[in-house]
C-alpha positions in Angstrom: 33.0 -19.1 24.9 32.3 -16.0 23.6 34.4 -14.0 21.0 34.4 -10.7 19.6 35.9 -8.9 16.0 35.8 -5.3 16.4 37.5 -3.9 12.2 37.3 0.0 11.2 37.8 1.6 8.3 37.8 5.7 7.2 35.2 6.1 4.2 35.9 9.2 2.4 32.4 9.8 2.1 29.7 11.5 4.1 27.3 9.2 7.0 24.6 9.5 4.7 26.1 8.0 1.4 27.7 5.3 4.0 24.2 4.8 5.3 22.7 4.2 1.7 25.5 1.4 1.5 24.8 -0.1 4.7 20.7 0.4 4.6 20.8 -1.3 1.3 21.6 -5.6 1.7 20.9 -6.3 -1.9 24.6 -3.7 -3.1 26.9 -5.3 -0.8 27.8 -7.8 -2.8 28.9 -5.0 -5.1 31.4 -3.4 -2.7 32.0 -6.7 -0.5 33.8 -10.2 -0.9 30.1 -11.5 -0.3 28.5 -13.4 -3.3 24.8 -13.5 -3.9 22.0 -11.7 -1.8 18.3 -13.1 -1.7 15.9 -11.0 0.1 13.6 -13.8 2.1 11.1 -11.1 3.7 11.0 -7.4 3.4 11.5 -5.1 6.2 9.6 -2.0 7.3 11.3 1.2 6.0 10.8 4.5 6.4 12.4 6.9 4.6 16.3 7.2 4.7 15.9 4.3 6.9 16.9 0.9 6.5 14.5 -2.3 6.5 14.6 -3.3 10.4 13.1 -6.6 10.0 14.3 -7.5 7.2 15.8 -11.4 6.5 18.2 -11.9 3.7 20.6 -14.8 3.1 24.3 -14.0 1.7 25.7 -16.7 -0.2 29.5 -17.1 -1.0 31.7 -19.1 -3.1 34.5 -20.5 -0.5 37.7 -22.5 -2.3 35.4 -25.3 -1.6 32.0 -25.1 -1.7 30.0 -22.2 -0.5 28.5 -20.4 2.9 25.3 -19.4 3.4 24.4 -16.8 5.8 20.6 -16.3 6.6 20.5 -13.1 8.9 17.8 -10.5 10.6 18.1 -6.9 10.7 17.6 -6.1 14.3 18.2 -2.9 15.0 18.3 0.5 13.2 19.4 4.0 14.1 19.3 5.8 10.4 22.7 7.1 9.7 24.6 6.0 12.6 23.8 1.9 13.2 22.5 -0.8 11.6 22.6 -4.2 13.3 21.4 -7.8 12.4 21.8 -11.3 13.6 22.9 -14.7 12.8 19.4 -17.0 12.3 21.1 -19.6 10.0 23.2 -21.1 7.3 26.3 -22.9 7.9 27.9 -21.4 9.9 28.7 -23.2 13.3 28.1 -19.4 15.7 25.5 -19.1 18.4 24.1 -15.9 18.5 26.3 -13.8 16.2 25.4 -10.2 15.8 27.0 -7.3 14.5 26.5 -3.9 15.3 27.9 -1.4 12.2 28.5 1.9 13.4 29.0 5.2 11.2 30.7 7.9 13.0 31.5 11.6 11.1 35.3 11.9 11.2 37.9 14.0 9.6 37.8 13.2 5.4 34.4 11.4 6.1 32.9 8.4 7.8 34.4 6.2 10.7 32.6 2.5 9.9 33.6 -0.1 13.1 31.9 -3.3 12.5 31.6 -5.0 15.4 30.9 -8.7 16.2 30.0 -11.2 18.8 29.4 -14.5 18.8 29.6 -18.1 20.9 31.1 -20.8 19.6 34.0 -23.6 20.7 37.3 -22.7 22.1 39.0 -24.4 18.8 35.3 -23.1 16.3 35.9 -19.5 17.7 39.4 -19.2 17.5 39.0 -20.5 13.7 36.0 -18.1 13.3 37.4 -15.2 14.7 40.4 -15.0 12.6 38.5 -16.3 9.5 35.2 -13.7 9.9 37.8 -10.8 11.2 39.8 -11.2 8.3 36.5 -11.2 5.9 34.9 -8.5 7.7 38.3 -6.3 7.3 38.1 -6.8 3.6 34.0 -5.8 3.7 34.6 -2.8 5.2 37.5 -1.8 3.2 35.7 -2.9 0.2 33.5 -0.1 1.2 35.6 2.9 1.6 37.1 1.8 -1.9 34.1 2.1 -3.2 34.1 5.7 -2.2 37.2 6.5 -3.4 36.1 6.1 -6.5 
């Protein structure tokens, strides 16, 4: 079955000091609930860009134990979308990807992180809830972060 998480939040910051944020893997942890980021292979950037190709792995501390997430940047449209997929860790998804889209809005940046993934009817109702509750917190992390 597939599923989808679609979470927004307003930054109160211009696209292009959300895009440093987004175009930069190794500071989410910073403004994130994610824990530890190890860079795996760089990407090719150009400038104001972000590294499309690049593999990183996420690791976090969970109430027991802790989930690794080994993803690809896929796609990337500077200032407006950066997108990556799901190649390992343990998490039980097929073919997870997210799409993060900046939009200008009134008092600064629209982020909607969008996700979609395959998993079992009893896995993806778990992981939907779990990931769209984790992702809600990521992307209000950031817009905290600009509020200073």
């Amino acid at each position: 079955m597939t599923y989808e998480i679609d979470r927004r939040a307003v930054v109160p910051a211009p696209p292009a000091a959300v895009w440093a944020d987004i175009a930069d893997g190794s500071s989410w942890p910073s403004w994130s609930p994610l824990g530890r980021y190890e860079l795996e292979r760089p990407g090719a950037t150009d400038p104001g860009s972000a590294p499309l190709g690049e593999i990183r792995t996420f690791r976090t501390k969970q109430v027991v134990g802790e989930s690794e997430a080994r993803e690809e940047v896929v796609e990337v449209v500077p200032e407006k979308r950066l997108s990556y997929a799901l190649l390992g860790g343990n998490l039980p998804l097929e073919g997870y990807r997210a799409d993060i889209d900046l939009t200008p809005v009134a008092g600064g940046t629209e982020v909607r992180w969008h996700s979609t993934f395959t998993a079992t009817r009893v896995r993806g109702w778990f992981y939907q809830r779990a990931l769209g509750a984790f992702i809600q917190r990521t992307v209000d992390g950031l817009a905290a972060k600009h509020r200073g």
